[in-house]
C-alpha positions as a LaTeX table, in Angstrom:
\begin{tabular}{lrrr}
\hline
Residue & $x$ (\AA) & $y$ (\AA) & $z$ (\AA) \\
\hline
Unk1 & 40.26 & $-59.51$ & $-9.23$ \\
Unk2 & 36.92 & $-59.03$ & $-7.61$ \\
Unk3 & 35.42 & $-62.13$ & $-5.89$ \\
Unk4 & 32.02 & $-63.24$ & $-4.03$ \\
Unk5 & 32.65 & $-62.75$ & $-0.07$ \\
Unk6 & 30.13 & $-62.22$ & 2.19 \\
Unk7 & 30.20 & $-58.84$ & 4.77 \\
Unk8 & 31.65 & $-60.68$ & 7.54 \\
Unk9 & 34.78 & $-61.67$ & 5.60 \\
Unk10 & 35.07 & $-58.15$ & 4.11 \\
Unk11 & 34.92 & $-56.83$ & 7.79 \\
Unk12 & 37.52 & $-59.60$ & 8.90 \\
Unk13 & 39.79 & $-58.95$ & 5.86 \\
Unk14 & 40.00 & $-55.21$ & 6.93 \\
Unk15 & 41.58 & $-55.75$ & 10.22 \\
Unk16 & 45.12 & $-56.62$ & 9.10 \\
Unk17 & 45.36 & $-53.26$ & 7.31 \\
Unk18 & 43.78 & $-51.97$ & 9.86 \\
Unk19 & 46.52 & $-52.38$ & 12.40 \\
Unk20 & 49.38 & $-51.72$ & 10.26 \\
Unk21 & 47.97 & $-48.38$ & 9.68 \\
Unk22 & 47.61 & $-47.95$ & 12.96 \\
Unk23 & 51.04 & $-48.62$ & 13.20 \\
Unk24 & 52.41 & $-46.71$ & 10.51 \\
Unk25 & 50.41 & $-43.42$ & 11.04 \\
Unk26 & 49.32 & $-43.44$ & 14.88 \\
Unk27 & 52.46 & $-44.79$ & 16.25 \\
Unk28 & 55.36 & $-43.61$ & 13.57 \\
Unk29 & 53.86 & $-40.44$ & 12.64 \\
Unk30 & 51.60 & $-39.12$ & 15.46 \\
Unk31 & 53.72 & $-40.53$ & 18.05 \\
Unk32 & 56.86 & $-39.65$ & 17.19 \\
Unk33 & 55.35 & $-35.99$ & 17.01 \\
Unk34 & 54.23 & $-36.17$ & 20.62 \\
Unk35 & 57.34 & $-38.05$ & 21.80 \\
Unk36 & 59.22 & $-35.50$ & 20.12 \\
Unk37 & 58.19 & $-32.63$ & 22.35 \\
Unk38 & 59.34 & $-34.36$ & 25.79 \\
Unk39 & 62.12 & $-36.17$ & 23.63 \\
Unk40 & 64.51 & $-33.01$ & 24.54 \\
Unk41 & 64.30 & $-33.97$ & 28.52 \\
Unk42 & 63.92 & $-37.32$ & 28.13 \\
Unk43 & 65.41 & $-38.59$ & 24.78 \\
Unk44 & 64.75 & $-42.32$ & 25.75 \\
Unk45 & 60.66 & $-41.99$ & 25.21 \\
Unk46 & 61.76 & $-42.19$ & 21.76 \\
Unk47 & 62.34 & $-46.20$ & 22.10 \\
Unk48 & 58.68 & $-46.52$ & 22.32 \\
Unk49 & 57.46 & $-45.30$ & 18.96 \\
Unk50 & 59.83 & $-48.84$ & 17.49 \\
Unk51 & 58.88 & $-51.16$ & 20.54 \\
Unk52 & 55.36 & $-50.57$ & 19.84 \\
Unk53 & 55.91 & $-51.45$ & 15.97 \\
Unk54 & 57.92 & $-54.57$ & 16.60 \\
Unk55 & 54.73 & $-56.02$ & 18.60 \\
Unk56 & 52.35 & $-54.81$ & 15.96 \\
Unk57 & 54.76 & $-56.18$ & 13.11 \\
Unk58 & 55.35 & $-59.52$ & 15.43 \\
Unk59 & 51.26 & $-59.54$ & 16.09 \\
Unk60 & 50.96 & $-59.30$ & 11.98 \\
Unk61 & 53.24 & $-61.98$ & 11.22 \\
Unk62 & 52.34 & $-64.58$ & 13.52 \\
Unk63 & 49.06 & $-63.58$ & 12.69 \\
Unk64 & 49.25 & $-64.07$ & 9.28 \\
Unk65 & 50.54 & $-67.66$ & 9.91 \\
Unk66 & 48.26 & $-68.53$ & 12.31 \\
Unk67 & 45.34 & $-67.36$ & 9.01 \\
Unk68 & 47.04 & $-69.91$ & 7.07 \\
Unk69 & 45.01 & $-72.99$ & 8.79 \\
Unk70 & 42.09 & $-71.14$ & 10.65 \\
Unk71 & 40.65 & $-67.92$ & 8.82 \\
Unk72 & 38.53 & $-68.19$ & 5.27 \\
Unk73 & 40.89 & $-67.97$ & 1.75 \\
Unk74 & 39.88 & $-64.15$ & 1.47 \\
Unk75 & 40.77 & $-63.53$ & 5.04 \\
Unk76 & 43.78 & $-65.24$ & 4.60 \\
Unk77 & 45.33 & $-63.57$ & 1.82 \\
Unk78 & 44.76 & $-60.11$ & 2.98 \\
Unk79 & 46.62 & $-61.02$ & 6.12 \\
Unk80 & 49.59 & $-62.10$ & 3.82 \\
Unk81 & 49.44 & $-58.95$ & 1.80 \\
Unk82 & 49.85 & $-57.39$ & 5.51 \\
Unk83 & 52.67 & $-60.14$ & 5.96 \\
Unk84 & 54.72 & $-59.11$ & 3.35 \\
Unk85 & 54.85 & $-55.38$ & 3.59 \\
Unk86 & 55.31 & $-55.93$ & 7.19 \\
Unk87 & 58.09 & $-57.72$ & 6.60 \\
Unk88 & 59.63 & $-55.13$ & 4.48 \\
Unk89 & 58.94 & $-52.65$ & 7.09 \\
Unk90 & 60.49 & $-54.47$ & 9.63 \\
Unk91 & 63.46 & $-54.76$ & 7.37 \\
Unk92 & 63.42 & $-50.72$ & 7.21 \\
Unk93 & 63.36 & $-50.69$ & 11.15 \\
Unk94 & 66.30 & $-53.63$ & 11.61 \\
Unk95 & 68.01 & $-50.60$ & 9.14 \\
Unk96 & 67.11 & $-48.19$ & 11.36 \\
Unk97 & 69.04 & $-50.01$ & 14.58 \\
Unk98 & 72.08 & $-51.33$ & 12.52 \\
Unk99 & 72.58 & $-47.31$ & 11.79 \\
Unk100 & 71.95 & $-46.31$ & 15.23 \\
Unk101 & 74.44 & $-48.76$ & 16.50 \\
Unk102 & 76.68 & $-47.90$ & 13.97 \\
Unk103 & 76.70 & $-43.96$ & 14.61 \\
Unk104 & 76.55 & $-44.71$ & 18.57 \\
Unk105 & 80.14 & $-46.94$ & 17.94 \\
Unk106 & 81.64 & $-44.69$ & 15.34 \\
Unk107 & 81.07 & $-41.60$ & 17.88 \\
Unk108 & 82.49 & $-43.64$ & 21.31 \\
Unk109 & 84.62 & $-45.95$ & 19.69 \\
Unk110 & 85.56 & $-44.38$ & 16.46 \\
Unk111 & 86.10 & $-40.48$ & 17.78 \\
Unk112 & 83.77 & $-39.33$ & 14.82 \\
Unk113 & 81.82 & $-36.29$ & 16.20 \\
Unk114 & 78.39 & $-36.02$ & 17.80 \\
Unk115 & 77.44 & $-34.22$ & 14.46 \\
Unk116 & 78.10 & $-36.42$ & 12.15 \\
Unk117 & 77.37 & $-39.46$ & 13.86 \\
Unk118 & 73.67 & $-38.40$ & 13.87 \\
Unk119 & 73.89 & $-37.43$ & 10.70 \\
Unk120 & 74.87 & $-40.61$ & 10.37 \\
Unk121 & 71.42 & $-42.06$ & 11.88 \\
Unk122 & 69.26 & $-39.72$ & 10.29 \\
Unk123 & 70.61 & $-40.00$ & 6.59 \\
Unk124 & 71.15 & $-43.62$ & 6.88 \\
Unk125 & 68.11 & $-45.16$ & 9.24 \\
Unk126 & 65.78 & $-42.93$ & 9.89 \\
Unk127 & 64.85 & $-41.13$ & 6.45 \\
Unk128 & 64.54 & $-44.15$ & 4.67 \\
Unk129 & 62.09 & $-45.25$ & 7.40 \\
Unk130 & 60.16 & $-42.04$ & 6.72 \\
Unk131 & 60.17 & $-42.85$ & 3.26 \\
Unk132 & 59.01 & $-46.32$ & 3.88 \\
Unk133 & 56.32 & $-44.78$ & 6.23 \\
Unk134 & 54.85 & $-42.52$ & 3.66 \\
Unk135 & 54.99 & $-45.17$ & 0.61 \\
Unk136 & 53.20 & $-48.27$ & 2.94 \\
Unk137 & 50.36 & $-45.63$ & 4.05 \\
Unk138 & 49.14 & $-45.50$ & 0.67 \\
Unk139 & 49.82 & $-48.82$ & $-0.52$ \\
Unk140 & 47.83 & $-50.01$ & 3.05 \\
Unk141 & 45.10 & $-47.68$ & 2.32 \\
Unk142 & 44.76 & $-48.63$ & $-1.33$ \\
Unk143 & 44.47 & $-52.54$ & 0.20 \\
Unk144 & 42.43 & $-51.28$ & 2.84 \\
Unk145 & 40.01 & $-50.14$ & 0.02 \\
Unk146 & 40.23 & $-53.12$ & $-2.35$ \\
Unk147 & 39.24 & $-55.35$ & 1.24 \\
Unk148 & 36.30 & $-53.16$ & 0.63 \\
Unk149 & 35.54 & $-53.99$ & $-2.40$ \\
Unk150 & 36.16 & $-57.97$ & $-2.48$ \\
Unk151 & 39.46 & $-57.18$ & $-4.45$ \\
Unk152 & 43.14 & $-59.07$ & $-4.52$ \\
Unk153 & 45.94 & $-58.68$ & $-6.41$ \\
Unk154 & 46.92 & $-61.00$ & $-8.64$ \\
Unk155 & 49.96 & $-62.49$ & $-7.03$ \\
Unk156 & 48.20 & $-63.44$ & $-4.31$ \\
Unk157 & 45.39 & $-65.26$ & $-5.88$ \\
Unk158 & 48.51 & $-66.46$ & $-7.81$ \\
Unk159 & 50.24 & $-67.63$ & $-5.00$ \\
Unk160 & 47.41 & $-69.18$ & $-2.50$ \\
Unk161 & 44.91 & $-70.63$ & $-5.04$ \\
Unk162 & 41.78 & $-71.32$ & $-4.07$ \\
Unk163 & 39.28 & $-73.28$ & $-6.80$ \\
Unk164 & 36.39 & $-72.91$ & $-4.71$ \\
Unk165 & 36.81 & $-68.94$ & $-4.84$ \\
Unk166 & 33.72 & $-67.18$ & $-6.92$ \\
Unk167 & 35.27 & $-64.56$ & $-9.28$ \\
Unk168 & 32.79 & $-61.51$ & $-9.69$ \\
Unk169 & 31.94 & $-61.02$ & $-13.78$ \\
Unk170 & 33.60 & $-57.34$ & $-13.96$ \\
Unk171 & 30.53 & $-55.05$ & $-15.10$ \\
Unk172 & 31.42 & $-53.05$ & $-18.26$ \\
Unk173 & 30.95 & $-49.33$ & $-18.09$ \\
Unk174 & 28.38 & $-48.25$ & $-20.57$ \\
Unk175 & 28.28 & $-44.75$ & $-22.01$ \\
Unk176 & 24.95 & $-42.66$ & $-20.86$ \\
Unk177 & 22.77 & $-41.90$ & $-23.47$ \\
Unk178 & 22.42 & $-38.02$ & $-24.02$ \\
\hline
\end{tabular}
């Protein structure tokens, strides 16, 4: 649903997407490329690419809260949208751990080989991640265009209702004469 929001609010609405497409593609994609290439002398670098997402996914959600009380209704709901997918990433990530710690024990404690332990990892944590990566960058950039265009889904206006808010009339699409 389109609604009647000036170009300040359109601008302000954009910055939650914003920063959790930063995250998604310039830390988990074009970071873990470059950290990738020294990762073979110094595997630890690696811990960066998540460390920097759990302070962009902590900035969103206390962010998000703090929009509740301070920021204008269409402001506000576009940094929930941000909330909740954030929160579902940050679900994929806690994943992502629980399987590292789980191949690290099963391979000193356990005696399970090297190999399969980070097979482990990688089948377990880190391609769902990836999934999760690719699937948010399009669902972010398709919010990152309806901020554009003074749109929200439904379940949000559903679920922060705001009687003040100005619907736009949707203009029909006429045919063009020949």
């Amino acid at each position: 649903m389109r609604f009647e929001v000036s170009q300040q609010e359109i601008k302000q609405a954009n910055v939650p997407h914003e920063i959790f497409l930063t995250n998604l593609i310039g830390n988990h994609i074009l970071m873990a490329v470059a950290a990738g290439g020294i990762a073979g002398s110094f595997p630890w670098v690696m811990a960066v690419i998540p460390a920097i997402s759990f302070v962009l996914i902590g900035y969103t959600l206390w962010r998000a809260r703090q929009a509740l009380g301070r920021d204008a209704w269409y402001v506000m709901c576009h940094w929930q949208i941000c909330a909740r997918r954030s929160r579902i990433f940050l679900v994929m990530l806690l994943l992502l751990l629980t399987m590292s710690g789980l191949g690290w024990a099963s391979h000193v404690y356990g005696g399970m080989i090297k190999e399969a332990a980070i097979a482990l990892v990688i089948g377990g944590g880190l391609l769902p991640v990836m999934g999760t990566v690719l699937v948010l960058i399009i669902i972010e950039s398709d919010a990152l265009y309806h901020a554009n265009q003074a749109k929200l889904p439904d379940w949000v206006v559903l679920r922060f209702p705001n009687p003040e808010a100005k619907p736009m009339a949707d203009q029909a699409v006429t045919a063009i004469p020949d």
